[in-house]
Every structure is written in C-alpha cells, then in structure tokens.
HTML snippet that shows the backbone in 3Dmol.js (N, CA, C, O; Angstrom):
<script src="https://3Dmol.org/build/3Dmol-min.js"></script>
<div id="view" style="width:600px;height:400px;position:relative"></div>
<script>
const pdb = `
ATOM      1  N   UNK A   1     -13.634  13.530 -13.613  1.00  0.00           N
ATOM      2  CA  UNK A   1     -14.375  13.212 -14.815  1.00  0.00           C
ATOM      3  C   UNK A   1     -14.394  11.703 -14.979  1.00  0.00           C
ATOM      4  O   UNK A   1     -13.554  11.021 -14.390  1.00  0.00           O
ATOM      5  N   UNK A   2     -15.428  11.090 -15.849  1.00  0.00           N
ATOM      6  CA  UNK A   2     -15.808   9.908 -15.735  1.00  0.00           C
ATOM      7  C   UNK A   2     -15.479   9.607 -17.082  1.00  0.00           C
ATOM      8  O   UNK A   2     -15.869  10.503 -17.831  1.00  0.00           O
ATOM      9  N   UNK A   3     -14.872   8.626 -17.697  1.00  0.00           N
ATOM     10  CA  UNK A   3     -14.525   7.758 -18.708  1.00  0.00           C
ATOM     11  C   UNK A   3     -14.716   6.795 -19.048  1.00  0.00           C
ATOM     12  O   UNK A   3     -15.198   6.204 -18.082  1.00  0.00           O
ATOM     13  N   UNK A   4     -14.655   6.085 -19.944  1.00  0.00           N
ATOM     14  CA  UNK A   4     -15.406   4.346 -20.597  1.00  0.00           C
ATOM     15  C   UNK A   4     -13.497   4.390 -20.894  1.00  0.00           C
ATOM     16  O   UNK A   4     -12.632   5.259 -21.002  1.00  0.00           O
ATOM     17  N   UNK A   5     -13.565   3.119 -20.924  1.00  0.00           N
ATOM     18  CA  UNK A   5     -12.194   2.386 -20.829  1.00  0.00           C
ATOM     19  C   UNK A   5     -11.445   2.879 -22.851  1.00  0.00           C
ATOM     20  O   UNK A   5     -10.377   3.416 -23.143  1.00  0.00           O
ATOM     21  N   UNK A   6     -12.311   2.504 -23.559  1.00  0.00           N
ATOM     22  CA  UNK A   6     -12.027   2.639 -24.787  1.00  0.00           C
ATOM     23  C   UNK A   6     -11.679   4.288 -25.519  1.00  0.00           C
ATOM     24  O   UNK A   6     -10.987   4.677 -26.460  1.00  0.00           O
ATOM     25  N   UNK A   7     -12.881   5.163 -24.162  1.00  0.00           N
ATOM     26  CA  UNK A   7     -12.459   6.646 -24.889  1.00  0.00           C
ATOM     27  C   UNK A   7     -11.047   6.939 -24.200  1.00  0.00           C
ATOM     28  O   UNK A   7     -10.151   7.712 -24.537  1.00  0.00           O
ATOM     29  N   UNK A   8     -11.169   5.928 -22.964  1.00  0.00           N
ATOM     30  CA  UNK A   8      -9.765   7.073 -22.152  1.00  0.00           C
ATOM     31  C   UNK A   8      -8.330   5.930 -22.590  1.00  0.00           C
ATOM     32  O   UNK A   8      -7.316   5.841 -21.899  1.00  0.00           O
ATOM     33  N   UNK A   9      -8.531   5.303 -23.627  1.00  0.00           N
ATOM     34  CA  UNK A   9      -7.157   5.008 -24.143  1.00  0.00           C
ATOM     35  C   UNK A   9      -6.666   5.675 -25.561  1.00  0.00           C
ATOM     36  O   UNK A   9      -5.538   5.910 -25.993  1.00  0.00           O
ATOM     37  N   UNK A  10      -8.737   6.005 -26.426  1.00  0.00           N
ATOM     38  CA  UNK A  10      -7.852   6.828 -27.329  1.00  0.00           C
ATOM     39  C   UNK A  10      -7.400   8.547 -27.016  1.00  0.00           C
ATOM     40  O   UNK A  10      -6.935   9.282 -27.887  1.00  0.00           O
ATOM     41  N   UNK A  11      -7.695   9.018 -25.384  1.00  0.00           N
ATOM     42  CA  UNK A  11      -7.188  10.236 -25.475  1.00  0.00           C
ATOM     43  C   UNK A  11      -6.570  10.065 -23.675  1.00  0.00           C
ATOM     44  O   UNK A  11      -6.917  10.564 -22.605  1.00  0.00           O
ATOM     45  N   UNK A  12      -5.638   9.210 -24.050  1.00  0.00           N
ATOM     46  CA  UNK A  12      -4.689   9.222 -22.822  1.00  0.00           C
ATOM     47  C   UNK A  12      -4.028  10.193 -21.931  1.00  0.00           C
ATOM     48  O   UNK A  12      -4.040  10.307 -20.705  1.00  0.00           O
ATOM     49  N   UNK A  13      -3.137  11.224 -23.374  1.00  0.00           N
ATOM     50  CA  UNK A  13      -2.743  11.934 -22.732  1.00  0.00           C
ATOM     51  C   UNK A  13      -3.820  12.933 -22.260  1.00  0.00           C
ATOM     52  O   UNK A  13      -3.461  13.448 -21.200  1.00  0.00           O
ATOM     53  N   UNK A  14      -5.141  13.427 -22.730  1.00  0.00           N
ATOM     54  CA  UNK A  14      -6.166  14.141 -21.937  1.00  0.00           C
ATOM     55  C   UNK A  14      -6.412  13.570 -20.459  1.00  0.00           C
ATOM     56  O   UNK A  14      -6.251  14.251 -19.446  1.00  0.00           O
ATOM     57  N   UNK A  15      -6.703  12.626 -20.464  1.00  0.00           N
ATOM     58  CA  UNK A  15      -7.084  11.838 -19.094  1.00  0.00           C
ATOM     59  C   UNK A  15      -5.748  12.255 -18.346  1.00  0.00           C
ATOM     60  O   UNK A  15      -5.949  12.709 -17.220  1.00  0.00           O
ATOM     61  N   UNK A  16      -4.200  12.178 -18.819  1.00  0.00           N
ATOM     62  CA  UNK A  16      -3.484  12.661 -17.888  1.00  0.00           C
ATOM     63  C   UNK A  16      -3.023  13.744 -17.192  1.00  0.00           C
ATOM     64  O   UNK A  16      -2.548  14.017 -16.089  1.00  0.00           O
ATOM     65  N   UNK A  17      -3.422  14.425 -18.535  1.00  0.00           N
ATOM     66  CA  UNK A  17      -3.481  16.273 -18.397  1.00  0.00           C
ATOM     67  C   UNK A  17      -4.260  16.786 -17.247  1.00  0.00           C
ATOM     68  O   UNK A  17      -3.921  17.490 -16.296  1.00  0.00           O
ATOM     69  N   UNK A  18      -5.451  16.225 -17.598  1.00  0.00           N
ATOM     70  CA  UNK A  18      -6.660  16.800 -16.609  1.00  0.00           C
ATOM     71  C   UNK A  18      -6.103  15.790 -15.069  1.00  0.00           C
ATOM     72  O   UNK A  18      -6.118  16.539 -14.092  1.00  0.00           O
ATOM     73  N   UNK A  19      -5.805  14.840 -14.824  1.00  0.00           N
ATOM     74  CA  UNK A  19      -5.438  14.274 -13.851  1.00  0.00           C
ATOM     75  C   UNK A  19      -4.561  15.448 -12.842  1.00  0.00           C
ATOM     76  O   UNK A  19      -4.801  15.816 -11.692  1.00  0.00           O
ATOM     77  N   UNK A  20      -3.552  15.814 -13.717  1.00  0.00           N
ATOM     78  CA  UNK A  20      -2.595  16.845 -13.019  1.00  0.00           C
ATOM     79  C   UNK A  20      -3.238  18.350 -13.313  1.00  0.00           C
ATOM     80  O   UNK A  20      -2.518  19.074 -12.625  1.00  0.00           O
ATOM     81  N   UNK A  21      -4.023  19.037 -13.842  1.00  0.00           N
ATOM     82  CA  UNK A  21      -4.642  19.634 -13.635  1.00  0.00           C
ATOM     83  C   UNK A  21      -6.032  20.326 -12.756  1.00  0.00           C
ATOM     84  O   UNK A  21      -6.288  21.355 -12.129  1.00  0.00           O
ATOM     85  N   UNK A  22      -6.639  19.195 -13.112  1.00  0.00           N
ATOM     86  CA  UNK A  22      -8.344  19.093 -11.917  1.00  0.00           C
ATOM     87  C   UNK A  22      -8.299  18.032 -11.297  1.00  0.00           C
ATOM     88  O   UNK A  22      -9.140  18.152 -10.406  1.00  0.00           O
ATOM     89  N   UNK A  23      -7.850  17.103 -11.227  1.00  0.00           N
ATOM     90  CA  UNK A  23      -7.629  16.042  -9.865  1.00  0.00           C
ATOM     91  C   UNK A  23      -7.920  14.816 -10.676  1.00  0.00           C
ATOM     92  O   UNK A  23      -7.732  14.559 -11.866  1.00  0.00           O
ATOM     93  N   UNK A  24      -8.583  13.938  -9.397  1.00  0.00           N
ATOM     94  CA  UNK A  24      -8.532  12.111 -10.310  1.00  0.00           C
ATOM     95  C   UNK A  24      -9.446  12.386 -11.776  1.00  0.00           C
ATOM     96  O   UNK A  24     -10.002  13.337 -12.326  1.00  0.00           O
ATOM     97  N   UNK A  25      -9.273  11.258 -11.967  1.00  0.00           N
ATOM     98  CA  UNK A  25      -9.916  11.018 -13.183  1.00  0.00           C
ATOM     99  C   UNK A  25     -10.494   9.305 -13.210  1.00  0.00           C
ATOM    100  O   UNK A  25      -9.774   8.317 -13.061  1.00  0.00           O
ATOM    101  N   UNK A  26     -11.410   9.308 -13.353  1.00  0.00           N
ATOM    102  CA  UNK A  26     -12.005   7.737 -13.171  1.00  0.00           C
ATOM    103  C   UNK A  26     -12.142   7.070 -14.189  1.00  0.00           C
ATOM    104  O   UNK A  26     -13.039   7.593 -14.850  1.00  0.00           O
ATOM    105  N   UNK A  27     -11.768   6.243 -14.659  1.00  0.00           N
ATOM    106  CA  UNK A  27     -11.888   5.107 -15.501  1.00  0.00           C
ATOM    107  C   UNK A  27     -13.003   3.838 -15.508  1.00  0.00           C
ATOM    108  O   UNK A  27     -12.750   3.041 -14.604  1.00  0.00           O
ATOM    109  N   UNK A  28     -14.076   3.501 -16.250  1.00  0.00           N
ATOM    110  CA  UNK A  28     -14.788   2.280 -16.220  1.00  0.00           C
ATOM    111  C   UNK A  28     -14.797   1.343 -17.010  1.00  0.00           C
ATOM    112  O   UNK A  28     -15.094   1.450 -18.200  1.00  0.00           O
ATOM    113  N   UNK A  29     -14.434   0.191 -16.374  1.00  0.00           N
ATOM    114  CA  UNK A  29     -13.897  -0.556 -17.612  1.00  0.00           C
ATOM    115  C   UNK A  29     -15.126  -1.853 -17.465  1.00  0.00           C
ATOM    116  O   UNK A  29     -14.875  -2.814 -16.738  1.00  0.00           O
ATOM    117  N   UNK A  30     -16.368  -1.775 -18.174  1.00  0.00           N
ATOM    118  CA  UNK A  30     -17.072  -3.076 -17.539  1.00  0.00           C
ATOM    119  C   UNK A  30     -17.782  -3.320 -15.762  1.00  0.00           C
ATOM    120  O   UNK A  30     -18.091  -4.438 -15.350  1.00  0.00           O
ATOM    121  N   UNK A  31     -17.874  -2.509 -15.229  1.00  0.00           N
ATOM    122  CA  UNK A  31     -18.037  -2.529 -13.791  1.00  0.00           C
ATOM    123  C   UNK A  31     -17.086  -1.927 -12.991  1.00  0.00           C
ATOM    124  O   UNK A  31     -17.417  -1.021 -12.226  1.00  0.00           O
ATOM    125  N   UNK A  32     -15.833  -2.352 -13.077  1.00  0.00           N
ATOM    126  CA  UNK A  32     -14.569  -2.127 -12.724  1.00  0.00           C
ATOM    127  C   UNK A  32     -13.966  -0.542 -13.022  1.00  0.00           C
ATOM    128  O   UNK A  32     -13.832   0.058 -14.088  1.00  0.00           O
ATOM    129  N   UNK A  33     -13.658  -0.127 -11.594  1.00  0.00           N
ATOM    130  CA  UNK A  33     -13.565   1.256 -11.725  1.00  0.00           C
ATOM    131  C   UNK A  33     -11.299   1.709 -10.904  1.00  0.00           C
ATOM    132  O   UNK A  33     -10.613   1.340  -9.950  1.00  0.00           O
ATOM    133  N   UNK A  34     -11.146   2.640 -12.104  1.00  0.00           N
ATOM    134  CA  UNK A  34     -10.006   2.554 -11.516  1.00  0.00           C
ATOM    135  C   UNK A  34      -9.864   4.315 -11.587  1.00  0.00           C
ATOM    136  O   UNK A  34     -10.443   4.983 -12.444  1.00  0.00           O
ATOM    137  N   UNK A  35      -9.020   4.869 -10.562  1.00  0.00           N
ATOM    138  CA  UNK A  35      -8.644   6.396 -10.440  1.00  0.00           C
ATOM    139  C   UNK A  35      -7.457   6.308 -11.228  1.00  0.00           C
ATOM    140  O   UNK A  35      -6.867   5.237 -11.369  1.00  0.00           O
ATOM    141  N   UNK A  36      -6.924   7.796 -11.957  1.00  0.00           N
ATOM    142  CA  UNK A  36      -5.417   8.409 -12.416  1.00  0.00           C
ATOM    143  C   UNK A  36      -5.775   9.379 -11.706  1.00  0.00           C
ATOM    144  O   UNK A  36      -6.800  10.054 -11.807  1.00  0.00           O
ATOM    145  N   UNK A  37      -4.536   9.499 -10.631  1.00  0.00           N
ATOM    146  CA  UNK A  37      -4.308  10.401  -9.954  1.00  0.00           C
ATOM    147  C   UNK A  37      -2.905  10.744  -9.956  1.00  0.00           C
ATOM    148  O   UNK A  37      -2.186   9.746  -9.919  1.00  0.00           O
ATOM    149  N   UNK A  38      -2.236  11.951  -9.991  1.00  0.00           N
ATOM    150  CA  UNK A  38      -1.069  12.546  -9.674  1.00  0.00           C
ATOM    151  C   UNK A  38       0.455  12.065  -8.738  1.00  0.00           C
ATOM    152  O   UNK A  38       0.373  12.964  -7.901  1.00  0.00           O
ATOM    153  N   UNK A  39       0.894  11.799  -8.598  1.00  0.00           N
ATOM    154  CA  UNK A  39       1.955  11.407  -7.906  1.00  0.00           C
ATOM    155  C   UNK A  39       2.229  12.482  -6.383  1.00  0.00           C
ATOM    156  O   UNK A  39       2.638  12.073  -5.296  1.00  0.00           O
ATOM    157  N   UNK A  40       1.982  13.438  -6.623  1.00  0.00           N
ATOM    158  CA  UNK A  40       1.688  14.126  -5.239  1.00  0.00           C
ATOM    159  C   UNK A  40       0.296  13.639  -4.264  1.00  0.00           C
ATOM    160  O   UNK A  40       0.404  13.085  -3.170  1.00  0.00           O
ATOM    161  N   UNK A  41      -1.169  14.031  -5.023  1.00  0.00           N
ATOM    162  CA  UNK A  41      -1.971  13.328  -4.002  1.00  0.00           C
ATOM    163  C   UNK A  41      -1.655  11.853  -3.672  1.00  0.00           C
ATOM    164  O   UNK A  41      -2.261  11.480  -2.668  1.00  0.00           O
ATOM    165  N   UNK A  42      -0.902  10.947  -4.221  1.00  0.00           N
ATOM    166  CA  UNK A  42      -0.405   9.651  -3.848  1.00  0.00           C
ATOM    167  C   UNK A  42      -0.087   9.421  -2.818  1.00  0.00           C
ATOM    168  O   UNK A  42      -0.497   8.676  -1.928  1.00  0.00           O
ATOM    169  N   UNK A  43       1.021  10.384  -2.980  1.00  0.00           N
ATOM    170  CA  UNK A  43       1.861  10.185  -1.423  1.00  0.00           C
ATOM    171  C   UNK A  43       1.552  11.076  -0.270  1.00  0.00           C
ATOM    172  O   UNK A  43       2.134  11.074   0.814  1.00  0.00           O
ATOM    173  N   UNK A  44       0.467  11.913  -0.676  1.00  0.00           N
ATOM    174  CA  UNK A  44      -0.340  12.512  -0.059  1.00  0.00           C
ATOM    175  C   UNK A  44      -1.573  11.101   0.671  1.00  0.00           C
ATOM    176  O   UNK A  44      -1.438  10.749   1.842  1.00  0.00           O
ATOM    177  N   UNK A  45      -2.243  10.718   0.118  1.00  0.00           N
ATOM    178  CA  UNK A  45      -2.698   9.343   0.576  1.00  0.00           C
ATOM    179  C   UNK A  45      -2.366   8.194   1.384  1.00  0.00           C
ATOM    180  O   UNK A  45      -2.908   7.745   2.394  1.00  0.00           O
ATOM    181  N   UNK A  46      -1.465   7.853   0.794  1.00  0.00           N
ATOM    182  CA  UNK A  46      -0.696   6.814   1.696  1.00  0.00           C
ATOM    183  C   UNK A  46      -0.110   7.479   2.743  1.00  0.00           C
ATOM    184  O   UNK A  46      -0.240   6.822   3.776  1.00  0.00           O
ATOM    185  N   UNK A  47       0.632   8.775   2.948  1.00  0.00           N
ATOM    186  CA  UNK A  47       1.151   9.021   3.718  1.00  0.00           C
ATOM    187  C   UNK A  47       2.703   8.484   3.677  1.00  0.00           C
ATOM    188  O   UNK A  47       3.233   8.057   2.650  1.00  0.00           O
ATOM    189  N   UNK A  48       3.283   8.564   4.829  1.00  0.00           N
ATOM    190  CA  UNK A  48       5.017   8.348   5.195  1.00  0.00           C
ATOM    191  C   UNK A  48       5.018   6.827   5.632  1.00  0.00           C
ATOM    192  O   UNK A  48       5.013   6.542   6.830  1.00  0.00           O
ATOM    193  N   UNK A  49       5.025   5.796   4.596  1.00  0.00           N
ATOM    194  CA  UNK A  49       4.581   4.567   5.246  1.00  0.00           C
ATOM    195  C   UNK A  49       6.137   3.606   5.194  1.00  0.00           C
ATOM    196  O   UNK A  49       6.410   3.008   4.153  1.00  0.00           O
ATOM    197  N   UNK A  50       6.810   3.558   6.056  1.00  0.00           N
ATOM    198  CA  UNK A  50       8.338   3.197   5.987  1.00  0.00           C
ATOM    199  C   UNK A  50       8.338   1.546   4.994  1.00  0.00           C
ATOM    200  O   UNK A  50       7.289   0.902   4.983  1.00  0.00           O
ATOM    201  N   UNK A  51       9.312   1.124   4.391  1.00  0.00           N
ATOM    202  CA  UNK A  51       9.300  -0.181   3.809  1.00  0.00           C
ATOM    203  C   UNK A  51       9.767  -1.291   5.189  1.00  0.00           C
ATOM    204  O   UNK A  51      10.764  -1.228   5.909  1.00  0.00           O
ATOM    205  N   UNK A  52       8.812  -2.118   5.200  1.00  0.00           N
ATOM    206  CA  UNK A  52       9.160  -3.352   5.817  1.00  0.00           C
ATOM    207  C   UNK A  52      10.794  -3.484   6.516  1.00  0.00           C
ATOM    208  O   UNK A  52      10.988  -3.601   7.726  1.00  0.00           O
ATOM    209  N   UNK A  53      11.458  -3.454   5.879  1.00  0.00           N
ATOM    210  CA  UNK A  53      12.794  -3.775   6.366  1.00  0.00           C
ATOM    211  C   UNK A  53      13.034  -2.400   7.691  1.00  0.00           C
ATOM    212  O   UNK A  53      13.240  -2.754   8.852  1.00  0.00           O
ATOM    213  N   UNK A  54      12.979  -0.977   7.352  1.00  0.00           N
ATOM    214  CA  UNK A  54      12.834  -0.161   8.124  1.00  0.00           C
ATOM    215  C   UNK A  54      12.159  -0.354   9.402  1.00  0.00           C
ATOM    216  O   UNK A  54      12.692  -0.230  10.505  1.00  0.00           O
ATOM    217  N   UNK A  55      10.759  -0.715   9.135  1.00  0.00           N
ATOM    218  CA  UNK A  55       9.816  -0.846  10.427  1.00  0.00           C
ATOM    219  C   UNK A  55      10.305  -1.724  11.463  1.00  0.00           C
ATOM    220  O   UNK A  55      10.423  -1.485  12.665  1.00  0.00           O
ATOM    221  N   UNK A  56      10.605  -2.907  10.740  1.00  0.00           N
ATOM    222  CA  UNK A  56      11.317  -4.069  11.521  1.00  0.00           C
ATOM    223  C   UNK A  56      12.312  -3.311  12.695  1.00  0.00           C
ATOM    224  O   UNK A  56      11.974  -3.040  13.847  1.00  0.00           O
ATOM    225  N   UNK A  57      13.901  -3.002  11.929  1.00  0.00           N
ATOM    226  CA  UNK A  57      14.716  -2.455  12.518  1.00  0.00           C
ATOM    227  C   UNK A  57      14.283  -0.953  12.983  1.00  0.00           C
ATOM    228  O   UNK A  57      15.117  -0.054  13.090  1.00  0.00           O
ATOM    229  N   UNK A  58      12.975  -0.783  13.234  1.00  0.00           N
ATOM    230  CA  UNK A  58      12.901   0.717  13.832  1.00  0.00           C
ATOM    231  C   UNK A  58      12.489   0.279  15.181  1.00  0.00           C
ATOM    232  O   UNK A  58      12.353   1.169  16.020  1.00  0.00           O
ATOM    233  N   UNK A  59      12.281  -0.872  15.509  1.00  0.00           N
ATOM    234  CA  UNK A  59      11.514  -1.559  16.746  1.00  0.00           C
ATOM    235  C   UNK A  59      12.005  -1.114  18.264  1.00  0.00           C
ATOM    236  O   UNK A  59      12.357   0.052  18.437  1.00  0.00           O
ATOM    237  N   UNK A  60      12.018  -1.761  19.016  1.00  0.00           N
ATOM    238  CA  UNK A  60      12.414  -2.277  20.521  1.00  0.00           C
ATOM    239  C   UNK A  60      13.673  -2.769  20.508  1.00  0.00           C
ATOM    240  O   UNK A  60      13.637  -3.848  19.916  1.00  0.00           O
ATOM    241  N   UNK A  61      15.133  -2.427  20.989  1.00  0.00           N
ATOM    242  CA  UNK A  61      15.935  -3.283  21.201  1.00  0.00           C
ATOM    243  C   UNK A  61      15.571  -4.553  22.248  1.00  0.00           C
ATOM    244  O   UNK A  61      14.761  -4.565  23.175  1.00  0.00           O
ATOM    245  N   UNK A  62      16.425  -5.570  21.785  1.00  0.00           N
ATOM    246  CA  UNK A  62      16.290  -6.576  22.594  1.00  0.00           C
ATOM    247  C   UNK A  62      17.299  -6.994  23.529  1.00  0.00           C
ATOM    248  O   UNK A  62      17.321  -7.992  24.249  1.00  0.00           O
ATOM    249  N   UNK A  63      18.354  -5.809  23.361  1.00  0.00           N
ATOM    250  CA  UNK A  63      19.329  -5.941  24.297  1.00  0.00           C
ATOM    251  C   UNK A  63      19.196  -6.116  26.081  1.00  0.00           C
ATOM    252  O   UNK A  63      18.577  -5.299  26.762  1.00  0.00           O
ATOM    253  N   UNK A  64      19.770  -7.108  26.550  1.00  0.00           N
ATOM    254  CA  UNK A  64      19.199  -7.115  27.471  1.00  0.00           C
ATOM    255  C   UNK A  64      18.312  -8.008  28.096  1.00  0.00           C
ATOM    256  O   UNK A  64      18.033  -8.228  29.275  1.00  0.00           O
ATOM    257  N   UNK A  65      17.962  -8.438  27.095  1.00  0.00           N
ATOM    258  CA  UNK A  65      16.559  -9.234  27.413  1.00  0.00           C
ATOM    259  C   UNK A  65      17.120 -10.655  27.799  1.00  0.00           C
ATOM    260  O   UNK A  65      18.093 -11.027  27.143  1.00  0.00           O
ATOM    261  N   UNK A  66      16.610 -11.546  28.830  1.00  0.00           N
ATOM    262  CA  UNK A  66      17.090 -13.421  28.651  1.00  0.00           C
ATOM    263  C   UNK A  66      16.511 -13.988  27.809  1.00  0.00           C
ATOM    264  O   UNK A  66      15.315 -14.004  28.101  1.00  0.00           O
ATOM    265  N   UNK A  67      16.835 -14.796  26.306  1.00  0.00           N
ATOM    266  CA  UNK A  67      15.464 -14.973  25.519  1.00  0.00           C
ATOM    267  C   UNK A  67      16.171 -16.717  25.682  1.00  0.00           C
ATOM    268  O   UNK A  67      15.568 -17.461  24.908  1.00  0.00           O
ATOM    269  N   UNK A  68      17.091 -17.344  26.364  1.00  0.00           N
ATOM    270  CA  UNK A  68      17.669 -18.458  26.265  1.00  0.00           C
ATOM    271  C   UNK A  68      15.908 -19.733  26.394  1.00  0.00           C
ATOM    272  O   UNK A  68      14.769 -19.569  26.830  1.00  0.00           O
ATOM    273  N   UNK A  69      16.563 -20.737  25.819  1.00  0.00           N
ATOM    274  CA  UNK A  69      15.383 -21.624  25.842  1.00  0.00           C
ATOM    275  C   UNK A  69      15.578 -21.951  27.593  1.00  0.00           C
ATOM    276  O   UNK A  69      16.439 -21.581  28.391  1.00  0.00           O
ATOM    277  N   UNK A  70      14.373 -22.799  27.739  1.00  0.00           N
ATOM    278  CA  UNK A  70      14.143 -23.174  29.291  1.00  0.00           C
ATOM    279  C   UNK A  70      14.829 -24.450  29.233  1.00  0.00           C
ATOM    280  O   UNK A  70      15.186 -25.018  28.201  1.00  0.00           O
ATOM    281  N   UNK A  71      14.993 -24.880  30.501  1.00  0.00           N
ATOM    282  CA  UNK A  71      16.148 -26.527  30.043  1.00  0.00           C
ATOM    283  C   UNK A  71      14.800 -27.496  30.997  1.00  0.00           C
ATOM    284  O   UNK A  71      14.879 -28.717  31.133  1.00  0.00           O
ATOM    285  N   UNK A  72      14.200 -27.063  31.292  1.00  0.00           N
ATOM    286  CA  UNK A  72      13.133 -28.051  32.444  1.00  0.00           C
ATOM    287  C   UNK A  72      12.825 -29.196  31.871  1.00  0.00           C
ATOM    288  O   UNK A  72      13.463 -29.159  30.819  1.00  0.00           O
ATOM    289  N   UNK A  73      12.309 -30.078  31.901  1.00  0.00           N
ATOM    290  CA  UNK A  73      11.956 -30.985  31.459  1.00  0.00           C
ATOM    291  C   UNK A  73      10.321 -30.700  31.128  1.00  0.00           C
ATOM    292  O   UNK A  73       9.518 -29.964  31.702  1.00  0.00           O
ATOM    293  N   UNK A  74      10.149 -31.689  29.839  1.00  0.00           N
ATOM    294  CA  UNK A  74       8.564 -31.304  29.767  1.00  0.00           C
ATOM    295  C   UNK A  74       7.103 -31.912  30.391  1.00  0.00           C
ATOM    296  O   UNK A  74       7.078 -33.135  30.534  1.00  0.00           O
ATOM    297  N   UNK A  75       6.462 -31.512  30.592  1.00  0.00           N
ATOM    298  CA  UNK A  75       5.306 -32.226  31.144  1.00  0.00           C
ATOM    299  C   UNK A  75       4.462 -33.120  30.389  1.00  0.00           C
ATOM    300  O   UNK A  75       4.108 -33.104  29.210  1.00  0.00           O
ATOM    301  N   UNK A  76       4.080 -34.378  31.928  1.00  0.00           N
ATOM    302  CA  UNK A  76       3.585 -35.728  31.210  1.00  0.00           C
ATOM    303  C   UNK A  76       2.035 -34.861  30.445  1.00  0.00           C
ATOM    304  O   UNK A  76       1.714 -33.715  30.760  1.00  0.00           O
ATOM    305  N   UNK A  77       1.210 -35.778  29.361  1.00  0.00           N
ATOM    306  CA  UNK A  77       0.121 -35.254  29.192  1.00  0.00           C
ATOM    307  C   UNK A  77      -0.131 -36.812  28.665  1.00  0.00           C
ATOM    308  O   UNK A  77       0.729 -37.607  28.285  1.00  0.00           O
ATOM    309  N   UNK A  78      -1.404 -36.988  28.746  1.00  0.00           N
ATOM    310  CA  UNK A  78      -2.273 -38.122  28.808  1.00  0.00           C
ATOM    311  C   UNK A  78      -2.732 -38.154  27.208  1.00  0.00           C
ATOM    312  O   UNK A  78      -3.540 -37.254  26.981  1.00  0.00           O
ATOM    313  N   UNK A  79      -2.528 -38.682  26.449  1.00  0.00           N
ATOM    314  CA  UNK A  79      -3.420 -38.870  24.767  1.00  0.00           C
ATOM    315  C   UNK A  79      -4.163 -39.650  24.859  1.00  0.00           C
ATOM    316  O   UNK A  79      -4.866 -39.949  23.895  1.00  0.00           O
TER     317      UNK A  79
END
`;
const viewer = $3Dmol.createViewer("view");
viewer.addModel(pdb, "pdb");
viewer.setStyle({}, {cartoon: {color: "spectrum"}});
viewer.zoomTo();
viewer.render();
</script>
C-alpha cells in the first residue's frame, strides 16, 4: 500500500500492522520513496552477509608464505 508521509505518521501503527501482515508498505515523502518492511523479509534480502571483521579473518592463511621485503638495490630512472 502506498502512503503520503503525513497520513503514515498519523496512523503508524496501521502502516506497521499491515507491514507484518500483507508485506512492504511504501511511504512518499515529496518524491522520495521509502519501504516498512518486516524484520524477517530483511534478512531474507540481504541474506547471510558476515560483518567485516569475520570476512577478513575467514580468508586464506598466509602461513607459509615469504612476504619479507626485497633487499636489492633500486633502479636508476632518468627525471
């Protein structure tokens, strides 16, 4: 269902009812359009999306690897 910004603040809790009842609910505020949707289709949406710190440490070990700097000397270049 479709809403103007002013009706769906004076009947909030309707807009939330029906949210968890019949699905999103759209909001227009001036052009600007925003969904209330449920906390299940949410994470239904996004999906299983790990936080940053997780992803990082879910990686490739690096054990193993030589990551030491090179000791060579560097090359001439002309400016």
């Amino acid at each position: 269902m479709k809403w103007k910004l002013a009706e769906a603040k004076n009947k909030l809790s309707e807009v939330i009812n029906l949210a968890l009842a019949e699905g999103p609910q759209e909001i227009d505020r001036r052009g600007d359009r925003i969904m209330v949707i449920d906390k299940k289709s949410y994470d239904k949406l996004i999906g299983n999306v790990p936080n940053f710190k997780k992803f990082l440490l879910s990686g490739p070990s690096f054990e193993g690897i030589d990551i030491t700097r090179d000791s060579s000397s560097m090359r001439n270049v002309k400016l």
